[in-house]
Structures are given as structure tokens and as C-alpha cells.
N, C-alpha and C positions, 0 to 999 in steps of 0.2 A: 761478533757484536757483543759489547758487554750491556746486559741487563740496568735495570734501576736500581736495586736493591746494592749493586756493584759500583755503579754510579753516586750513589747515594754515599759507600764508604770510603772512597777514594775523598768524595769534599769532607768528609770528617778526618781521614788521616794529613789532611794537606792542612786544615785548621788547627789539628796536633801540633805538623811541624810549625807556623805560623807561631802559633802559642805559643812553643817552647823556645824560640830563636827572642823572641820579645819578653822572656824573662814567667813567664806563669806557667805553675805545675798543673795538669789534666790528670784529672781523674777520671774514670771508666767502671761504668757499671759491667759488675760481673753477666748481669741478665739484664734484659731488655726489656723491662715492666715498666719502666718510669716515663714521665713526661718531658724527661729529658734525654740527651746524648750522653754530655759529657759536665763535668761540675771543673769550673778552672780557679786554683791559687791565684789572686793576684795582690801579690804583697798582703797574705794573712785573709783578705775577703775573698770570699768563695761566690761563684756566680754558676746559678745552673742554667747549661747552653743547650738549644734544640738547635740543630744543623740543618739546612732544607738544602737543597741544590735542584738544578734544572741543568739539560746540556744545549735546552731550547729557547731559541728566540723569535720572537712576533713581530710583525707588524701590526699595528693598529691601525683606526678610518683615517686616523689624522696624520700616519707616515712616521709616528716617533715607534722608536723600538720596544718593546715592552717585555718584561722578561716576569713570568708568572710561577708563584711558587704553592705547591699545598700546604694549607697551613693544619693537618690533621692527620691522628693517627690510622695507622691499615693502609692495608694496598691500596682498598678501593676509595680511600679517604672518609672513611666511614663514620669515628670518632672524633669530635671536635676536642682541641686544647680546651683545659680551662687555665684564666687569666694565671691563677697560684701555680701549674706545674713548672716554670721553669722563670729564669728574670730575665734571658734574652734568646730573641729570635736572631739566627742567624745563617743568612740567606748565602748561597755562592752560583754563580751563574759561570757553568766548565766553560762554553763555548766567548763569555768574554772575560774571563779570568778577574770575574770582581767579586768582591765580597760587599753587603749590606750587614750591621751590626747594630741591631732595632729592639730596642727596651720592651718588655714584654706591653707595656702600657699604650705604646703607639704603635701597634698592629691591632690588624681587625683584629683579633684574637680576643679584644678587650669587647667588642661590640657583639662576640658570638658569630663572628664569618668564617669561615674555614680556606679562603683565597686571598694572596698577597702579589699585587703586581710593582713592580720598580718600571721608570722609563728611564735608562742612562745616560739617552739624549735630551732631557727637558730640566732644564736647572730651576726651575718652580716646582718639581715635582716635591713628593713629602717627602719621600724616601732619598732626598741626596743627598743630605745634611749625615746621613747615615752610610753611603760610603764610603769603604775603610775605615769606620771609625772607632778603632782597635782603641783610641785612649780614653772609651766609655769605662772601659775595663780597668786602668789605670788609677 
């Protein structure tokens, strides 16, 4: 069984190759101090990326799917983001193979939460304007 931590790198390398088929260079911190992952070229502007991923999905009361992501550093989620460590969240959910691509400014993150939930069955939802939405970056 692969671990979180393992989990966890596989959605950043699958975001690499993603990045780099669509035209933007990844940079990678040598260490893992910052409040980011990764920092991507895109055509000259630079965006710093926090990568979350889950390989879990939910059910909620109301029967839509919910896919939950932590939005904070440490294992045990201990450390909350703040708003300046990064300009986008960016969410991947392995078990349905989708990616969310969310402005640092429209996650809890801005409000001081440290949980982000997507529903990929509710087209009202906040979060669907934001999947795949790779031409943020553009």
C-alpha cells in the first residue's frame, strides 16, 4: 500500500508532467520550508503552486460526492496557510482523476480554515468554475 506522503508526490509529479506538455517551466524547491510546492513559468509570470491531493471520496447527507482536501501544513495538519504563501491552490483528487486550479483568494485559506471540500456532481457548487482550469495560468 503506498503511504500519503507517496501519494501526495505522485499528484505533484503528474502536475509537472501536465505543466510541461502545456507549455510552462516548474521550478522545485531544493528544501521543503516554503509554502509552496512548486513555482511554474508561464510565459515569463511566475505563480507559486501548493499541490494537495486525496485518493478519497465521500458521500455527503445529501448523496452528492464530496472530495475533501487539507488545506495546511504537517502531517497532522497542524499549521494553517497564510493568504501570501503561495497564488494558487491546487487540488487533485487520484481516485477521479481531476484536478481543481483555485486562486489563493477563493479558498478558505483566505478566511483562516484550514479544509477545502469540492462536490464534482453539483454544477452550483463554488468550486466548478475551477475544474481544470489550467488557462488561470495562461
Amino acid at each position: 500500500m503506498i503511504g500519503n506522503n507517496a501519494i501526495g508526490k505522485v499528484a505533484e509529479l503528474e502536475f509537472n508532467l501536465i505543466a510541461l506538455r502545456r507549455g510552462y517551466a516548474c521550478l522545485w524547491p531544493s528544501v521543503d520550508i516554503h509554502g509552496y510546492d512548486c513555482v511554474i513559468d508561464c510565459n515569463g509570470r511566475l505563480y507559486r503552486v501548493q499541490i494537495k491531493s486525496t485518493s478519497t471520496v465521500h458521500k455527503n447527507n445529501r448523496g452528492y460526492r464530496e472530495v475533501k482536501f487539507t488545506c495546511s501544513r504537517g502531517r497532522q495538519g497542524g499549521v494553517p496557510y497564510d493568504c501570501g504563501d503561495f497564488d494558487f491552490l491546487v487540488c487533485y483528487s487520484h481516485a477521479l482523476k481531476k484536478w481543481w486550479i483555485i486562486p489563493i483568494e477563493e479558498t478558505p485559506i483566505a478566511n483562516g480554515q484550514r479544509g477545502l471540500s469540492v462536490y464534482p456532481d453539483k454544477k452550483e457548487s463554488k468550486y466548478t468554475k475551477y475544474e481544470n482550469a489550467w488557462h488561470l495560468f495562461d
